[in-house]
N, C-alpha and C positions, 0 to 999 in steps of 0.2 A: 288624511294626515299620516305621517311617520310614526312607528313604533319608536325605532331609535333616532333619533335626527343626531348628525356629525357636527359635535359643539365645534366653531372656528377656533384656527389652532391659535393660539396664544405669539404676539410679536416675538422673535428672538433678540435678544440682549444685546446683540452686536450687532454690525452690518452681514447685511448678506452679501454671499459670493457665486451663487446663483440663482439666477432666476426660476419660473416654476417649470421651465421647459428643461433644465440641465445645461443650457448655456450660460456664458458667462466668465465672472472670472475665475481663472485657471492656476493649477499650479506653474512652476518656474517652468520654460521648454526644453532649458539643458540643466543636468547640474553642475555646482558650481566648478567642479576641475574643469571642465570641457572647456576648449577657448570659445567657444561663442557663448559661453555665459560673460562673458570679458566684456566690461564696457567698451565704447569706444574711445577713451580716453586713458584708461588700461592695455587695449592696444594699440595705441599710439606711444604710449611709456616705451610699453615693450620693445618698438623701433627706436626708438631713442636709443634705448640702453643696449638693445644690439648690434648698432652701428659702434655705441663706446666701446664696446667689448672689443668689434672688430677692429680699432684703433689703438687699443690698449696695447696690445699682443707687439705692436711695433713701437709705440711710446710711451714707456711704462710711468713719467712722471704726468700722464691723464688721471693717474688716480690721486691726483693732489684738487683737483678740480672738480667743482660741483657739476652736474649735469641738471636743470630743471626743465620740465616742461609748464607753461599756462597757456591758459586760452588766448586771450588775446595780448597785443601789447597793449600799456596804459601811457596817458600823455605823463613828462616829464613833471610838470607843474600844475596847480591847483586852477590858473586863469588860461593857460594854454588851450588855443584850438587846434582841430585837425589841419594838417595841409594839402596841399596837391600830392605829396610826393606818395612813392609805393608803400605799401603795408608793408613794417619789416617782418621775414618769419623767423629769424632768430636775432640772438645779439648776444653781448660778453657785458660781464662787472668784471674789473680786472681785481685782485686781489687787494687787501689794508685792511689794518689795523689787526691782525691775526686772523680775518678772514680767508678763505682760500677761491680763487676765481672763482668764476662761475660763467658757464654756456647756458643761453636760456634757448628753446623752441616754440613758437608759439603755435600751436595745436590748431586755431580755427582757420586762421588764414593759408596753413598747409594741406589742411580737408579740403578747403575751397579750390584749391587749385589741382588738385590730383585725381582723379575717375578710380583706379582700383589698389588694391594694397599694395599690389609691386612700385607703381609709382611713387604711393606715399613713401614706400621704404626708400625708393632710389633718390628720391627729393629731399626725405628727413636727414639721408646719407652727406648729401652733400651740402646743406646745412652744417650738420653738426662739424664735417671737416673743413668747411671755411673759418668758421666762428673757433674751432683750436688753431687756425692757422693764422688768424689773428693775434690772440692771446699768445704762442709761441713765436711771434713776430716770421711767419716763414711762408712761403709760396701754398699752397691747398696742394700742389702735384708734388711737393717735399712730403707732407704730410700723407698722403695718398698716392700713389702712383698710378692709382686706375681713376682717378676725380677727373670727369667731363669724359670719360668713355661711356656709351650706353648699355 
């Protein structure tokens, strides 16, 4: 028999975050300034917003205009099914009733289609200057003059 025997240690009150070997779970791997703490939905913003900027600079009434990003597009109506045609990745509400336009980008169907961040950027780009060249009622290459160059 044991002189001292090791009473077992008492449950702790929360969950544990590691296991008894030291693995497990971890703290955060960046912190939070560094962009790869950045969601991916955070950097996707981020390209949105820095394509507006880059449009701004030459159309200063962009800033009358919402910029949104969501995930995906939703059907128009509550009985509406899906159709044949493409996933749109972005689209326009035109302005009323004191509202001010608005450019939407839809975030999942532009990841789906793109392999690395430049492309997302190059794709969110031209996006977003379609969808103001719409809403301005004017060609994408009035708006942009480098739109459809690679």
């Amino acid at each position: 028999m044991m002189d001292n025997p090791v009473p077992p240690r008492a449950a702790a009150p929360g969950p544990r975050r590691r296991d008894r070997h030291g693995r497990g779970m971890r703290g955060p791997i960046a912190p939070p300034q560094v962009p790869l703490a950045a969601s991916r939905a955070e950097a996707f913003a981020d390209l949105v917003q820095d394509s507006v900027e880059r449009l701004e600079r030459r159309w200063p009434q962009l800033a009358d205009i919402d910029f949104l990003v969501l995930e995906v597009p939703r059907l128009d109506g509550p009985g509406q099914a899906w159709n044949d045609e493409a996933v749109p990745l972005g689209g326009t509400i035109p302005s009323r009733e004191g509202r001010p336009a608005r450019v939407v980008v839809y975030r999942r169907p532009v990841e789906i289609r793109t392999k690395g961040r430049d492309e997302r950027a190059a794709l969110v780009h031209e996006i977003v200057v379609e969808q103001v060249a719409e809403l301005l009622g004017l060609t994408p290459e009035t708006v942009d003059p480098r739109y459809g160059e690679d």
